[in-house]
NUKE-315929 format. One record per residue (C-alpha): residue number from 0; residue in one letter; chain; z, x, y. Coordinates in steps of 0.25 Angstrom, whole numbers, m for minus. Each point is the difference from the previous one (the first is absolute). Layout:
N
<k->NUM	r->a	c->A	c3->Z	c1->X	c2->Y>
...
//
This chain:
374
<k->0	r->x	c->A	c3->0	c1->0	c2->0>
<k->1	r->x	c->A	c3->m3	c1->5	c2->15>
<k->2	r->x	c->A	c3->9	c1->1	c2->9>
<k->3	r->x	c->A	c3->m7	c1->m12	c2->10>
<k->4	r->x	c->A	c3->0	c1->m8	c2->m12>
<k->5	r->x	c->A	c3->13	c1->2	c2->m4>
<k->6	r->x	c->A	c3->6	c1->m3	c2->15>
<k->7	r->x	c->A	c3->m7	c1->m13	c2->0>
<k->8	r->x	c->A	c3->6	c1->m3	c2->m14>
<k->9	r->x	c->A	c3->12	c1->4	c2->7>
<k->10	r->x	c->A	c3->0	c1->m9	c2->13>
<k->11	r->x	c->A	c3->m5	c1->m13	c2->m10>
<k->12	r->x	c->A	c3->12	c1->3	c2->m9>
<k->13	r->x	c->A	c3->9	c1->2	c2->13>
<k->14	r->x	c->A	c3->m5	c1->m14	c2->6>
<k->15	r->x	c->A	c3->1	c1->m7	c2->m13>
<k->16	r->x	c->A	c3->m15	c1->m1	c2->m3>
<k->17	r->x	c->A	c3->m2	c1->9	c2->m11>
<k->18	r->x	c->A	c3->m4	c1->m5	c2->m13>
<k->19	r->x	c->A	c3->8	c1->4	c2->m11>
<k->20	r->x	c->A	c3->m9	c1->10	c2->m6>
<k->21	r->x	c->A	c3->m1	c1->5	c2->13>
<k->22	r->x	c->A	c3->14	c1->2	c2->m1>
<k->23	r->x	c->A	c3->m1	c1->7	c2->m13>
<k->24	r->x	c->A	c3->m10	c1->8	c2->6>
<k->25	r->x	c->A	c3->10	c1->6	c2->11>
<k->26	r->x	c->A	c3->10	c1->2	c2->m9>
<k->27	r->x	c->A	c3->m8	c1->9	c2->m8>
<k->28	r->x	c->A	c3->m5	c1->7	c2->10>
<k->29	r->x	c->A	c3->14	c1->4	c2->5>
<k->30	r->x	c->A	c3->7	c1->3	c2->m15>
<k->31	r->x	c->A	c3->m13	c1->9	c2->m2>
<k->32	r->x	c->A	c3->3	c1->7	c2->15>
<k->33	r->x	c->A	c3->14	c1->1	c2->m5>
<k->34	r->x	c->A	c3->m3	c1->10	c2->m9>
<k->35	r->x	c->A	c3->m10	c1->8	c2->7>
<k->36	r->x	c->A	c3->7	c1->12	c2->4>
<k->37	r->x	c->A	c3->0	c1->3	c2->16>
<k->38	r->x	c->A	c3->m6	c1->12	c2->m1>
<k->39	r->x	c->A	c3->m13	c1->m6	c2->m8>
<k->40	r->x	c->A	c3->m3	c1->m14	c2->10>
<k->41	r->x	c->A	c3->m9	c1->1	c2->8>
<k->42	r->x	c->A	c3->m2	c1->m5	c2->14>
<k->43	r->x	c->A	c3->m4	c1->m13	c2->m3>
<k->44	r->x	c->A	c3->10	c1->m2	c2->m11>
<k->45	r->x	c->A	c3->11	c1->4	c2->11>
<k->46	r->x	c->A	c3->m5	c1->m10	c2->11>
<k->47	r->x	c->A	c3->1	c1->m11	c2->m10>
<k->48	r->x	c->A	c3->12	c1->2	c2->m5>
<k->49	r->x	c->A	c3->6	c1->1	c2->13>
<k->50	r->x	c->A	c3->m4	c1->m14	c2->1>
<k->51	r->x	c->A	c3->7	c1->m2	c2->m14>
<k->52	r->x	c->A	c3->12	c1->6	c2->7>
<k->53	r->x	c->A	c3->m1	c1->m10	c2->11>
<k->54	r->x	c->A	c3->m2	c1->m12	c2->m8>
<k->55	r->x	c->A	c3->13	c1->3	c2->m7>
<k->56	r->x	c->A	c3->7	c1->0	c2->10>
<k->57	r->x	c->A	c3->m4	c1->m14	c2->4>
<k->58	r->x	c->A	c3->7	c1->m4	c2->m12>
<k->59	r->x	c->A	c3->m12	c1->m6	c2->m6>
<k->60	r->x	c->A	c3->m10	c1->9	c2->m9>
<k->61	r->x	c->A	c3->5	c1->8	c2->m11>
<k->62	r->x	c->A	c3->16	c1->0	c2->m1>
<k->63	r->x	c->A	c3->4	c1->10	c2->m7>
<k->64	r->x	c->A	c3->8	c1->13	c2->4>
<k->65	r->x	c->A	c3->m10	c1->10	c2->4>
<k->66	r->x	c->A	c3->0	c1->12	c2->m9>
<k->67	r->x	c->A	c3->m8	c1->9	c2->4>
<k->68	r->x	c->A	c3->5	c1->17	c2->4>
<k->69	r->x	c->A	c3->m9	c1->m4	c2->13>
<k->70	r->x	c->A	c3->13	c1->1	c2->8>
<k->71	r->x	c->A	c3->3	c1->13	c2->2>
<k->72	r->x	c->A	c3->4	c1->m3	c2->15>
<k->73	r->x	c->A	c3->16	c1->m6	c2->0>
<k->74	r->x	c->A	c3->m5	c1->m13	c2->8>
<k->75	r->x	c->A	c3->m14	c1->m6	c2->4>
<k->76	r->x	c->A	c3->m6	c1->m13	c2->3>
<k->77	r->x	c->A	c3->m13	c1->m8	c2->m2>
<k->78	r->x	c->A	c3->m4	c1->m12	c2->9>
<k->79	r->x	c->A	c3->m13	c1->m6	c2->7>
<k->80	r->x	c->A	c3->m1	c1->m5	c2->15>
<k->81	r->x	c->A	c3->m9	c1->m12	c2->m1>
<k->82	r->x	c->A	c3->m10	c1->10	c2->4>
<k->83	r->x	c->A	c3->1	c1->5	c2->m14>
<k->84	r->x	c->A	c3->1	c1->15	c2->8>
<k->85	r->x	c->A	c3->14	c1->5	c2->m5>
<k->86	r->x	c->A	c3->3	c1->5	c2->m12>
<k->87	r->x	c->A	c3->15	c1->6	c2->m5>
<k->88	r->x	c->A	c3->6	c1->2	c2->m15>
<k->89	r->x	c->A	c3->11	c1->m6	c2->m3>
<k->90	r->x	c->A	c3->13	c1->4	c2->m9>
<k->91	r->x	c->A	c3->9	c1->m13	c2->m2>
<k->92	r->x	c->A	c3->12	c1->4	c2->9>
<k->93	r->x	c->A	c3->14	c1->m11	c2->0>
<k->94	r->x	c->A	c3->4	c1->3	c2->13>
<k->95	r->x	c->A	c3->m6	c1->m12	c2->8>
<k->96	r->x	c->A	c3->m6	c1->3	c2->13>
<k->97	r->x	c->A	c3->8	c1->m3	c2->12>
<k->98	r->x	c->A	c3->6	c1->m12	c2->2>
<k->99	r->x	c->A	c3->m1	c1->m2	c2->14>
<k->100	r->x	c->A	c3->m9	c1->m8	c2->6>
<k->101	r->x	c->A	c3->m14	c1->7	c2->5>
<k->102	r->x	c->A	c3->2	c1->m4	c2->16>
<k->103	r->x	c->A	c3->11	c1->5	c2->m2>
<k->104	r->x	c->A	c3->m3	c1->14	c2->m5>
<k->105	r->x	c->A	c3->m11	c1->1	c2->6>
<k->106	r->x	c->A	c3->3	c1->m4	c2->15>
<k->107	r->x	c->A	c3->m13	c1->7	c2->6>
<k->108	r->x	c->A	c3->m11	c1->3	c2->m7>
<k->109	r->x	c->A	c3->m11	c1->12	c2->2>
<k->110	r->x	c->A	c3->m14	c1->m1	c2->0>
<k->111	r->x	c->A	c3->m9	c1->12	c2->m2>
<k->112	r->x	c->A	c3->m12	c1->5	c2->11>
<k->113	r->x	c->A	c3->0	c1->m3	c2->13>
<k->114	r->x	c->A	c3->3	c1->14	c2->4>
<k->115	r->x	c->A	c3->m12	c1->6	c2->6>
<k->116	r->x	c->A	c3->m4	c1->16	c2->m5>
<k->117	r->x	c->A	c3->0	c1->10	c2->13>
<k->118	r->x	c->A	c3->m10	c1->10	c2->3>
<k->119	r->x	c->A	c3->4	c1->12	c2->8>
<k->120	r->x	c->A	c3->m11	c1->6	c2->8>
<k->121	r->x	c->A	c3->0	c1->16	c2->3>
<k->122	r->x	c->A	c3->5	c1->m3	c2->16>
<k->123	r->x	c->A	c3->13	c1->m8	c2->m7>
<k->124	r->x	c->A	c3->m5	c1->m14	c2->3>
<k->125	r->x	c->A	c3->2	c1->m10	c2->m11>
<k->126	r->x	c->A	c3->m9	c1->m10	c2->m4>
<k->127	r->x	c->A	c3->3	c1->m11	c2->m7>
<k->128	r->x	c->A	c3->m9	c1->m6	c2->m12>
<k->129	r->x	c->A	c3->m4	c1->m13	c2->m3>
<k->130	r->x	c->A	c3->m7	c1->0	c2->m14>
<k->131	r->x	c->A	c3->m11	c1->m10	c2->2>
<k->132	r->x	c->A	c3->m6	c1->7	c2->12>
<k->133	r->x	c->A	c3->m12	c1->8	c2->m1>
<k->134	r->x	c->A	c3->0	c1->5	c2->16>
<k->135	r->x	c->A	c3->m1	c1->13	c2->2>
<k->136	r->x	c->A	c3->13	c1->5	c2->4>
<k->137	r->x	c->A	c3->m1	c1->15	c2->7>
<k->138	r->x	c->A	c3->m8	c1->13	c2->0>
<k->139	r->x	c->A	c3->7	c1->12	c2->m4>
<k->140	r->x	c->A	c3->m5	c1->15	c2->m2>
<k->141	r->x	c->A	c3->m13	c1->m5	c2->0>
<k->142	r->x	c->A	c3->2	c1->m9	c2->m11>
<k->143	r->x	c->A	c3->m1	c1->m17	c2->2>
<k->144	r->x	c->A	c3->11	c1->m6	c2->m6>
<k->145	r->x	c->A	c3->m2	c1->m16	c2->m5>
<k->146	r->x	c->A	c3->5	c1->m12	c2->m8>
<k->147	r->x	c->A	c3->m10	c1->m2	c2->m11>
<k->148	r->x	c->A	c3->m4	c1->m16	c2->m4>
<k->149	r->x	c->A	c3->9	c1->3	c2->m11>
<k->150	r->x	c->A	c3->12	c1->4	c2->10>
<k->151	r->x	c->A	c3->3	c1->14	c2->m5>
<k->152	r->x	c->A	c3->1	c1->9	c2->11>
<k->153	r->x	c->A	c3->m13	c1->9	c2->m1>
<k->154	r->x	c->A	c3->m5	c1->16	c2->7>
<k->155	r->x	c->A	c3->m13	c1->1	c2->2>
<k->156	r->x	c->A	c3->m4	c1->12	c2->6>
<k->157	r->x	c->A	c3->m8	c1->6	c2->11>
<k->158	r->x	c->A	c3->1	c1->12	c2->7>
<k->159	r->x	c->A	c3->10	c1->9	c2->m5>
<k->160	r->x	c->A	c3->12	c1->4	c2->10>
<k->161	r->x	c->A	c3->1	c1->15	c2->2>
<k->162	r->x	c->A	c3->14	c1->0	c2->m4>
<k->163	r->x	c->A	c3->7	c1->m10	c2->m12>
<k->164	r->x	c->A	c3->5	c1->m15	c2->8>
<k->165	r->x	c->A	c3->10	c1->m5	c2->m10>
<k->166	r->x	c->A	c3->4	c1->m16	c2->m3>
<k->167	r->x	c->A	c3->11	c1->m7	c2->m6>
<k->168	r->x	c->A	c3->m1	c1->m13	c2->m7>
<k->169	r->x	c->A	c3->14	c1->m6	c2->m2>
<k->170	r->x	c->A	c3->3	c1->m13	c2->m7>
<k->171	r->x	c->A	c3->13	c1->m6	c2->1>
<k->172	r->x	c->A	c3->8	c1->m10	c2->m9>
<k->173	r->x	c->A	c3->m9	c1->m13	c2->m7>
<k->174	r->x	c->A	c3->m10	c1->9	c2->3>
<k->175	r->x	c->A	c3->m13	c1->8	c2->m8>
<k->176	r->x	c->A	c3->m13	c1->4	c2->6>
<k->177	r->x	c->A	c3->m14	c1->9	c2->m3>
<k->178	r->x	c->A	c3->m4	c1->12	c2->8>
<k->179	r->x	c->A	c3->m13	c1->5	c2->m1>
<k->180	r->x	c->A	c3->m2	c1->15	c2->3>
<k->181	r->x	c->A	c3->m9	c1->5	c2->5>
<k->182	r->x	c->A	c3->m7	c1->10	c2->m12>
<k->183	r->x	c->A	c3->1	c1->m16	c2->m7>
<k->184	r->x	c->A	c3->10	c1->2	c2->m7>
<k->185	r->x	c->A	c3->10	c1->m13	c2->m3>
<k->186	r->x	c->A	c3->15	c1->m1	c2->3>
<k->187	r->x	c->A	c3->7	c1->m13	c2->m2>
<k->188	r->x	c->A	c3->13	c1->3	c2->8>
<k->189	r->x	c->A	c3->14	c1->m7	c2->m7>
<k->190	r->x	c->A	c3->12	c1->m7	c2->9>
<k->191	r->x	c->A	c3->9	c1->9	c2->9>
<k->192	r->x	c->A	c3->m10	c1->10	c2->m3>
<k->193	r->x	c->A	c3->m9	c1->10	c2->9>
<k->194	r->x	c->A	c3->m12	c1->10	c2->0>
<k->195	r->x	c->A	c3->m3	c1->11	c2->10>
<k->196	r->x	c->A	c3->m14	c1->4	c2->0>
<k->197	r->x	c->A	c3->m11	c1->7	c2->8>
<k->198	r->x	c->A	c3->m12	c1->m9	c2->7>
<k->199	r->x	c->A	c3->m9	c1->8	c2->m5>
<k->200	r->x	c->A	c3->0	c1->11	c2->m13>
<k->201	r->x	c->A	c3->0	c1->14	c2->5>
<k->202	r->x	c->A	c3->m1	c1->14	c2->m7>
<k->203	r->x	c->A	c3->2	c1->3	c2->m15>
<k->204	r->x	c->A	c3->12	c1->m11	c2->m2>
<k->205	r->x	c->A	c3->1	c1->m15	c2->0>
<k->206	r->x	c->A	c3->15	c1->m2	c2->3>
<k->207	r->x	c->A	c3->9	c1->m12	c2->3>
<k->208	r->x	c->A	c3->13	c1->m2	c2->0>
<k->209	r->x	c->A	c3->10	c1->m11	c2->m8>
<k->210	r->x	c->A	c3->12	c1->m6	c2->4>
<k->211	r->x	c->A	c3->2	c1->m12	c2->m11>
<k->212	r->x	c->A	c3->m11	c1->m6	c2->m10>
<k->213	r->x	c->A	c3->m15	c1->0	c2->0>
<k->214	r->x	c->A	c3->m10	c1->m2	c2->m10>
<k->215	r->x	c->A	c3->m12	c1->8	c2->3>
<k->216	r->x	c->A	c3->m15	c1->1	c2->m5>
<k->217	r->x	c->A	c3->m4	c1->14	c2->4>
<k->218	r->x	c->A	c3->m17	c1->3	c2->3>
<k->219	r->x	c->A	c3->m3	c1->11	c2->m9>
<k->220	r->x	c->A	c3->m5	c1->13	c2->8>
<k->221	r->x	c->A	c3->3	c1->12	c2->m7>
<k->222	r->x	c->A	c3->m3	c1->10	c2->11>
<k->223	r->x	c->A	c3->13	c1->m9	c2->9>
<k->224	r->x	c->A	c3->11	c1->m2	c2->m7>
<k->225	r->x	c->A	c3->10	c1->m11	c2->2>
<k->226	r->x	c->A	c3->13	c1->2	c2->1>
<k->227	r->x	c->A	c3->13	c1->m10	c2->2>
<k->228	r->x	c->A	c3->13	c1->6	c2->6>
<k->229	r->x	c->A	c3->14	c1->m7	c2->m2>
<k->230	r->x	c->A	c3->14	c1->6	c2->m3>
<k->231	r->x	c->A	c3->m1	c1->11	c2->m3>
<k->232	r->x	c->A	c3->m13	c1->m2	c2->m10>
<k->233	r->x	c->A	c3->m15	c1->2	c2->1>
<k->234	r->x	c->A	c3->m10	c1->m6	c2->m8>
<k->235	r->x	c->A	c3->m13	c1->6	c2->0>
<k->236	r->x	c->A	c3->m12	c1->m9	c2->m3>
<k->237	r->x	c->A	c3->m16	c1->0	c2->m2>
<k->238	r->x	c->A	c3->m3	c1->m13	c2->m2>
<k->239	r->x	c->A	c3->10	c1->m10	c2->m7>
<k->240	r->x	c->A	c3->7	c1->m12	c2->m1>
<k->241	r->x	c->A	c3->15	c1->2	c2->m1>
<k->242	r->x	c->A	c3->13	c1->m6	c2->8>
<k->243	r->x	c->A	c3->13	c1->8	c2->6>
<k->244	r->x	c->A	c3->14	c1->m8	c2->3>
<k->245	r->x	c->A	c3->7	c1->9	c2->8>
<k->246	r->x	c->A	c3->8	c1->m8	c2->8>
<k->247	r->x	c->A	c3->13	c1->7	c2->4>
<k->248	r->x	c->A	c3->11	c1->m11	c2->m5>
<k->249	r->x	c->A	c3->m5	c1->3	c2->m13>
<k->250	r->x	c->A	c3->6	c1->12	c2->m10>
<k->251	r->x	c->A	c3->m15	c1->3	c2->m6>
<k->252	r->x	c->A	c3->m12	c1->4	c2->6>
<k->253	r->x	c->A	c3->m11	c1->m5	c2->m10>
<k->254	r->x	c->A	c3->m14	c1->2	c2->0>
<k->255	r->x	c->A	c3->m11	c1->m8	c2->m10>
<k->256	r->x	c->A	c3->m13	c1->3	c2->m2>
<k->257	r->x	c->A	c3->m7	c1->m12	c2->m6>
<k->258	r->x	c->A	c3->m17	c1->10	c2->1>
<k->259	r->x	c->A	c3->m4	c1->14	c2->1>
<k->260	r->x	c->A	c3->10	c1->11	c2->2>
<k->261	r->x	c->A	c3->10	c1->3	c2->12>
<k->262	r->x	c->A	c3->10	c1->13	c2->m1>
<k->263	r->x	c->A	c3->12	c1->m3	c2->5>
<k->264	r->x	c->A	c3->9	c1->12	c2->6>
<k->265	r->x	c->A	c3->15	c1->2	c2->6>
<k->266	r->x	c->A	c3->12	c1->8	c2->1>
<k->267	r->x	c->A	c3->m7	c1->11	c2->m10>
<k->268	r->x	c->A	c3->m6	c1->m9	c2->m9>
<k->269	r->x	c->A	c3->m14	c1->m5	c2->m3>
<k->270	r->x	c->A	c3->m6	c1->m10	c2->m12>
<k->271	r->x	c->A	c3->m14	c1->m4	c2->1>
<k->272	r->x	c->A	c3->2	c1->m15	c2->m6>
<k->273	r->x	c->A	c3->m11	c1->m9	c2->m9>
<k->274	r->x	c->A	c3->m3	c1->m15	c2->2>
<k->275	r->x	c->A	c3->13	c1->m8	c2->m4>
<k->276	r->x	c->A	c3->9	c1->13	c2->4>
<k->277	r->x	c->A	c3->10	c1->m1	c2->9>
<k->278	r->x	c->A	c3->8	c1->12	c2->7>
<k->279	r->x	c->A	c3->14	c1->m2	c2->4>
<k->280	r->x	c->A	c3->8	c1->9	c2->8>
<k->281	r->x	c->A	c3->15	c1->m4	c2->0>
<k->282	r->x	c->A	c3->11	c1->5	c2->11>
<k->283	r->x	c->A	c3->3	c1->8	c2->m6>
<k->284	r->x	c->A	c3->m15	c1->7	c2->2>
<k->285	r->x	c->A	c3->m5	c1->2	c2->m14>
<k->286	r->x	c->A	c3->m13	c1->m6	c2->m2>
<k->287	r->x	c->A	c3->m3	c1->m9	c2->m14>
<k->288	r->x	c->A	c3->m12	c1->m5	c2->m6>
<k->289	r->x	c->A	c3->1	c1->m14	c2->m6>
<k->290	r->x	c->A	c3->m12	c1->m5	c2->m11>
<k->291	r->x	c->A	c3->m6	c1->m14	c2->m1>
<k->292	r->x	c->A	c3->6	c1->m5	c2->11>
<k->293	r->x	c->A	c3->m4	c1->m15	c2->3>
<k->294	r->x	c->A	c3->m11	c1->1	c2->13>
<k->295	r->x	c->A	c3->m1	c1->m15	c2->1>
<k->296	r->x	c->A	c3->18	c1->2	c2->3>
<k->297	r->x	c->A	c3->m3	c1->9	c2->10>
<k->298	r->x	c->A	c3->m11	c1->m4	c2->10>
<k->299	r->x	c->A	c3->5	c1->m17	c2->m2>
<k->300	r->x	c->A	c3->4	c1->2	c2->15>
<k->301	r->x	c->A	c3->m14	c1->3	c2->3>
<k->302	r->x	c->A	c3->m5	c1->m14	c2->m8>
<k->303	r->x	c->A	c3->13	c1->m8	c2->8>
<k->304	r->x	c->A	c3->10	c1->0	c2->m11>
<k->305	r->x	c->A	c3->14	c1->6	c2->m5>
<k->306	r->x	c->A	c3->m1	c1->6	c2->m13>
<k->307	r->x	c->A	c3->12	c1->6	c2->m6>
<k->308	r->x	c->A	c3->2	c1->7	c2->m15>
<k->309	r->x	c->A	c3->12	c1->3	c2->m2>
<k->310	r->x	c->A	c3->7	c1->3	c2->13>
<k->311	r->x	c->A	c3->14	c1->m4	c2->5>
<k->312	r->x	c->A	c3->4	c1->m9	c2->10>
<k->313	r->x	c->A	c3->1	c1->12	c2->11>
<k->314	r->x	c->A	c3->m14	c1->3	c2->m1>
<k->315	r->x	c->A	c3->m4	c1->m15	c2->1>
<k->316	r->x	c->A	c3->7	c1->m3	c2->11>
<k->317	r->x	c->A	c3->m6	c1->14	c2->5>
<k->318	r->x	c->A	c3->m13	c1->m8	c2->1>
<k->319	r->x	c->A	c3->6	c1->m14	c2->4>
<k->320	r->x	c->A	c3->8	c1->8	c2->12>
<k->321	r->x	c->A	c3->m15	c1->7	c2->5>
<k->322	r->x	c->A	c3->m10	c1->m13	c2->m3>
<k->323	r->x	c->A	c3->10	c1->m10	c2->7>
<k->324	r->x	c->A	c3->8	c1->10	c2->10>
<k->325	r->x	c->A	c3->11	c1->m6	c2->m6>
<k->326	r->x	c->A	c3->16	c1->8	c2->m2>
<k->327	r->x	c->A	c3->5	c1->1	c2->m12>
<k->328	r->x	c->A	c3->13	c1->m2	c2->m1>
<k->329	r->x	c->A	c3->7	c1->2	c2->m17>
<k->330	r->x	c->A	c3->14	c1->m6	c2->m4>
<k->331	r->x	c->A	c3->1	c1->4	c2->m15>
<k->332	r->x	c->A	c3->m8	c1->8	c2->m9>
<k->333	r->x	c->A	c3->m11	c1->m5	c2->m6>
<k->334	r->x	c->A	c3->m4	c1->9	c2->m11>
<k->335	r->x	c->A	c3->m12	c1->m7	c2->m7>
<k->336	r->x	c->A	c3->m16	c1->3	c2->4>
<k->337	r->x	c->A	c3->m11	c1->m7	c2->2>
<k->338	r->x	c->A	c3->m14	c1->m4	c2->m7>
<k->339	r->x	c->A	c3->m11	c1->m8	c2->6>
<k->340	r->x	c->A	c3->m12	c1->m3	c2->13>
<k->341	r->x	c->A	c3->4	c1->m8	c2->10>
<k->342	r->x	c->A	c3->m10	c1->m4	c2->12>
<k->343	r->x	c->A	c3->4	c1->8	c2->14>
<k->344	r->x	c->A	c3->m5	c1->m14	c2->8>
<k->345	r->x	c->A	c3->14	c1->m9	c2->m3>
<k->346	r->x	c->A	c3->11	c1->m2	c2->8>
<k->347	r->x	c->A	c3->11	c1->9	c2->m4>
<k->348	r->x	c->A	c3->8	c1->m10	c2->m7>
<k->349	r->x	c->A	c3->m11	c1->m4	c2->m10>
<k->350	r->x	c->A	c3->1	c1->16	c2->m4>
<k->351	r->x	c->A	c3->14	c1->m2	c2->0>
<k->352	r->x	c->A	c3->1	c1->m11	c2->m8>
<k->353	r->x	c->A	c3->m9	c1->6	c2->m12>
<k->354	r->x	c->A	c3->8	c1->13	c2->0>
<k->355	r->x	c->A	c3->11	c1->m10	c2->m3>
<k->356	r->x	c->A	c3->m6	c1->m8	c2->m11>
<k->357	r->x	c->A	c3->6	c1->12	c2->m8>
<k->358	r->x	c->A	c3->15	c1->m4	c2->2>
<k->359	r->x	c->A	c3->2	c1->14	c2->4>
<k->360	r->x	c->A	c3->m1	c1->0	c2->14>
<k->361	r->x	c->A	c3->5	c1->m11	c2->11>
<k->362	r->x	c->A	c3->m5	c1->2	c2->16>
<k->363	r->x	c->A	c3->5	c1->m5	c2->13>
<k->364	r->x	c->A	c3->m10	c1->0	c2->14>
<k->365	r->x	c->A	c3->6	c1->m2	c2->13>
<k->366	r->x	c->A	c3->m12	c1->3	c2->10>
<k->367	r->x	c->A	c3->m5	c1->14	c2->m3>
<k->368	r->x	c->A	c3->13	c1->4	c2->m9>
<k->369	r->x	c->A	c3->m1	c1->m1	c2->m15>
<k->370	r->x	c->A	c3->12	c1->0	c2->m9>
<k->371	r->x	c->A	c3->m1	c1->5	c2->m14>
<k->372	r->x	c->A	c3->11	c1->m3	c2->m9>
<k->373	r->x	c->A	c3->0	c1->m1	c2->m16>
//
C-alpha cells in the first residue's frame, strides 16, 4: 500500500466511513510497519506511519500498545493541524497535560513575521526591506542593488569600485530572507541572523561573513574561492550546497554540507567534509565529523518548518525564543527530547500545544515571556 493511499484509508476509518475490509487493510499495513526495523523503512513507510502514530492518538484506529524500538528519544508526540502539515511521535505518557485553562495559560499569544529584514549600506544608512517589492533599492560600488519578483534581495553588478563597498543584511525575529550576491550565488539568511559581504567580488577570494544561520547555494568558480567566516571557523567552498548554524547562544557551531565538497578549518583543525557530513566544533574547540546526518533536519527552516531529532527542551526553545523574539523563562527541569516537524507560520501557542501533547512538558505565555515547567 502507498503512502497517499493509505492516509485516505486512514481519514475514512478516522470519519467513520471506512469499509471494513478497509479497515483490515489499515491494520495490516500497521502490524507489518510494526515490525520493520527503523533503520530498513524508507521515506514513504516513515511519512505513513507518522500518520499511523497520529490516528492513535485520536483514540480511534488500531488500539493497541505501540511496540515498536522507534522511541529511542525519552518523549515525542504525533499530531496533525487541520492542514495536515505537523507531524510529531508520540510515546503514551500518564502525566496529563496542564489543567489550566488555555486563556488562562496563554494570556498573549505570539505571531511569527511581521519584523522586516535591515540592509546596512556602506555609509551606515539602513534600509528596511519589504519582500514583495522588486524596486530598486540603491547603487553601491558600482553595483545596482534590487528586489527580484520573487523578493530576495538581489546584486547585479556593473562597474566594479576601486576598493571592496561591504553590505549587511540583518534579519530579526519571525524573520527569514534571500540575498542574491553578486557572483550569483544564493544565500537564504535564518531569523536573528546576519551577512556582511562586498557589493561586488574583488581579487583572489569570495569572502563574507556570518553571525547566525544561512543556508547557501554557492556559483561554482574554481579560480575564486568562496569562503564564509563565523566564530572563530572558516569554510572554504568552490561550489556547494551546504548550511552553518553559528548563532552565539548555541554550544555548537555545526556546518552540513548536503552537495559538492567544502573544507572547514579553526583553532588548528581542518576536515574536508562529503554530502550528508556535518562538522561540529564544540566550546571547548575540538572539531568532529558526524556521518549520515539528516539534511531534510537541518535546512527545515529554509522550507518554513521546526524540525527537531532528538533535542532537549533547551535547544527547542533556542528556536522558539529566536523565530517569536520570545523570553524563556524555565521553572523545573525537564529532561526529556523531542521528535518531529512542525510549520514556522502558527501562533506560538499551537507549537506549544504540540510539544505538550507528550505529557512531558507544560508552557505558560504572558505577552513575549514563555514559562517552561515539567
Amino acid at each position: 500500500m502507498d503512502k497517499n493511499t493509505f492516509i485516505l484509508l486512514t481519514d475514512r476509518y478516522l470519519d467513520g466511513t471506512a469499509t471494513e475490509a478497509e479497515k483490515r487493510l489499515v491494520d495490516a499495513y500497521c502490524d507489518r510497519l510494526e515490525q520493520i526495523p527503523v533503520a530498513e523503512l524508507t521515506r514513504e513507510e516513515e511519512d505513513a506511519l507518522e500518520v499511523l502514530m497520529y490516528a492513535r492518538i485520536m483514540g480511534k484506529v488500531h488500539q493497541r500498545p505501540v511496540r515498536r524500538s522507534l522511541y529511542k528519544y525519552a518523549a515525542a508526540a504525533a499530531m496533525v493541524l487541520a492542514a495536515g502539515a505537523a507531524f510529531f511521535l508520540l510515546r503514551p505518557a500518564n502525566k496529563p497535560v496542564a489543567p489550566l485553562a488555555r486563556e488562562v495559560r496563554f494570556k498573549n499569544d505570539i505571531s511569527p513575521a511581521g519584523n522586516k529584514p535591515t540592509l546596512t549600506l556602506a555609509d551606515g544608512s539602513v534600509v528596511a526591506l519589504d519582500d514583495s517589492s522588486n524596486n530598486g533599492i540603491a547603487a553601491q560600488g558600482g553595483t545596482h542593488i534590487l528586489q527580484s519578483s520573487e523578493g530576495a534581495l538581489e546584486y547585479q553588478p556593473g562597474a566594479a569600485a576601486e576598493t571592496p563597498v561591504f553590505n549587511t543584511l540583518t534579519t530579526p525575529a519571525g524573520c527569514q530572507f534571500r540575498l542574491i550576491l553578486a557572483d550569483g550565488s544564493k544565500v537564504w539568511l535564518n531569523a536573528a541572523s546576519s551577512i556582511r559581504f562586498p557589493t561586488a567580488f574583488r581579487g583572489e577570494d569570495r569572502i563574507v561573513e556570518l553571525e547566525g544561520e544561512a543556508y547557501l547555494e554557492v556559483s561554482k568558480d574554481a579560480a575564486h574561492p568562496f569562503r564564509v567566516i563565523t566564530r572563530g571557523m572558516t569554510v572554504h567552498v568552490l561550489g556547494t550546497h551546504f548550511n552553518i548554524n553559528a548563532y552565539k547562544d548555541e554550544p555548537v557551531v555545526r556546518t552540513s554540507l548536503l552537495e559538492g565538497a567544502v573544507r572547514v578549518a579553526g583553532n588548528g583543525q581542518s576536515e574536508v567534509l562529503s554530502p550528508g557530513q556535518q562538522a561540529q566544533v564544540g566550546q571547548n574547540g575540538k572539531m568532529y565529523v558526524a556521518d549520515g546526518v539528516d539534511m531534510r533536519a537541518v535546512t527545515a527552516w529554509k522550507d518554513g518548518r521546526f524540525n527537531f531529532s532528538g533535542e532537549p527542551i533547551t535547544e527547542v526553545m533556542r528556536e522558539v525564543q529566536r523565530w517569536y523574539g520570545a523570553e524563556i523563562i524555565y521553572e523545573g527541569e525537564v529532561k526529556h527530547h523531542f521528535v518531529g516537524s512542525i510549520p514556522r507560520n502558527l501562533p506560538v501557542s499551537r507549537v506549544l500545544e504540540m510539544l505538550e501533547m507528550t505529557g512531558r512538558v507544560r508552557f505558560e505565555i504572558d505577552g513575549k515571556k514563555i514559562t517552561v515547567r515539567p
